[in-house]
C-alpha positions as CSV (number, residue, x, y, z in Angstrom):
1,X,-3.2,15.9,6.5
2,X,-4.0,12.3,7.2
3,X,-7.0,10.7,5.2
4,X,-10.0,8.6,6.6
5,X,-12.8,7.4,5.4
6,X,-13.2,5.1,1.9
7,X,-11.2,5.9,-0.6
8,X,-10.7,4.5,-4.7
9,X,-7.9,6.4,-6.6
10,X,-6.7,6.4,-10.2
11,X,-3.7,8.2,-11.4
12,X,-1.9,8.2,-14.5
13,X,2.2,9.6,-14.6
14,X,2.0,11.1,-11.0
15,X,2.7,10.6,-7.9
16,X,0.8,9.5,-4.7
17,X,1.6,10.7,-1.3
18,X,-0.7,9.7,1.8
19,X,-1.0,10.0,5.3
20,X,-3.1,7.2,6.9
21,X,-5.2,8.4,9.6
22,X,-6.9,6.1,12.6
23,X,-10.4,6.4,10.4
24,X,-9.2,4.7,7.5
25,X,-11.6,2.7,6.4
26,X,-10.5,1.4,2.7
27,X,-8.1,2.4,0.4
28,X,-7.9,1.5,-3.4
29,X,-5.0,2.9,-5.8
30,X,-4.8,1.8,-8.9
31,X,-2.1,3.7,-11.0
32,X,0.0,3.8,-14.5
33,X,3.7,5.4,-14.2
34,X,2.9,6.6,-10.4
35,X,4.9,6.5,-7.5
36,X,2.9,5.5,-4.7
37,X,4.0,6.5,-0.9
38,X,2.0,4.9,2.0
39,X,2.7,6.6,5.6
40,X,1.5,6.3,9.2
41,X,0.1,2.7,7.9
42,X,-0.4,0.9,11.4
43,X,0.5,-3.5,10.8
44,X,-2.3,-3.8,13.3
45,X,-5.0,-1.8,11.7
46,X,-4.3,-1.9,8.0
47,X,-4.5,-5.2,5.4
48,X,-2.3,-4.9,2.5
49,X,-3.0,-6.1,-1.0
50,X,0.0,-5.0,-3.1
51,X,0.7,-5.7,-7.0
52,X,3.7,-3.9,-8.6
53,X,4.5,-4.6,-12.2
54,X,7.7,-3.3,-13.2
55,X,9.1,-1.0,-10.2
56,X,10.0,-1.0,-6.9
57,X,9.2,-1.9,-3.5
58,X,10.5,-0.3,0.2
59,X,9.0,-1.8,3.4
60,X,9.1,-1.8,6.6
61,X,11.7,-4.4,7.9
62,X,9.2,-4.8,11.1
63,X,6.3,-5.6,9.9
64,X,5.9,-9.4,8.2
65,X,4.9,-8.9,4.5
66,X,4.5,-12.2,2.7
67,X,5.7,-12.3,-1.2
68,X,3.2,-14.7,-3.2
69,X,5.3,-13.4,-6.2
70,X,8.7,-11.8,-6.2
71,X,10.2,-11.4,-9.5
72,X,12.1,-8.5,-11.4
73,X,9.2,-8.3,-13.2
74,X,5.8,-8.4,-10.8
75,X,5.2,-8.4,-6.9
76,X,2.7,-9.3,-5.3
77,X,2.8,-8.8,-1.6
78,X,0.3,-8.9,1.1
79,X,-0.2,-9.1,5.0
80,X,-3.3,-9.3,7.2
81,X,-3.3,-8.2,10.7
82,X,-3.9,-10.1,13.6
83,X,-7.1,-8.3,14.9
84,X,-10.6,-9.5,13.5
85,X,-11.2,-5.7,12.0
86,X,-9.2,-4.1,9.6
87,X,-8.7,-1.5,7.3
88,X,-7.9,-2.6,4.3
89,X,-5.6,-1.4,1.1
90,X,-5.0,-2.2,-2.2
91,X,-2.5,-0.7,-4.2
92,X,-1.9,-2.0,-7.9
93,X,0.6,-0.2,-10.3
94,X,2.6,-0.8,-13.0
95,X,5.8,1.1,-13.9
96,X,5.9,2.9,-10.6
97,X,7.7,2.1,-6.9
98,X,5.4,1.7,-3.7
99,X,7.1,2.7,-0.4
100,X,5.2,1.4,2.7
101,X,5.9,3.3,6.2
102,X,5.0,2.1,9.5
103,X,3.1,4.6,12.3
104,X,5.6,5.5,14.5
């Protein structure tokens, strides 16, 4: 099922599967050991604010996602889309991996 709408999530040693749907409007995720998995995100619809501490990351070659930090340690990744209104998503977790899918 995708999600739409405003969204602010906190979760502790789980894991953190969504669907992005066109009515997206924000999405927050804040998590502690959680795997976070991001599908359907469209690069021309959806801003990305990223922060991993101590995991992993799997993008989309396609889409241009700029590193302000990329050490073993911390990422810190975002992209802004080209069009004037966006969605917009912020994911911040720390001993967890975040996998990023693009909309088919």
């Amino acid at each position: 099922q995708q999600i739409v709408g405003n969204y602010n999530i906190s979760a502790n040693y789980s894991q953190v599967n969504l669907v992005a749907g066109e009515g997206l409007i924000d999405l927050n995720i804040e998590g502690m050991k959680t795997d976070v998995k991001l599908r359907n995100i469209d690069p021309n619809t959806h801003q990305h604010q990223l922060v991993v501490y101590q995991g992993n990351v799997n993008l989309p070659n396609s889409v241009q996602f700029q590193f302000t930090e990329n050490s073993p340690e911390l990422k810190k990744i975002s992209f802004k889309p080209t069009k004037e209104y966006f969605a917009t998503i912020t994911v911040n977790i720390s001993f967890g991996d975040l996998t990023v899918e693009k909309k088919k």
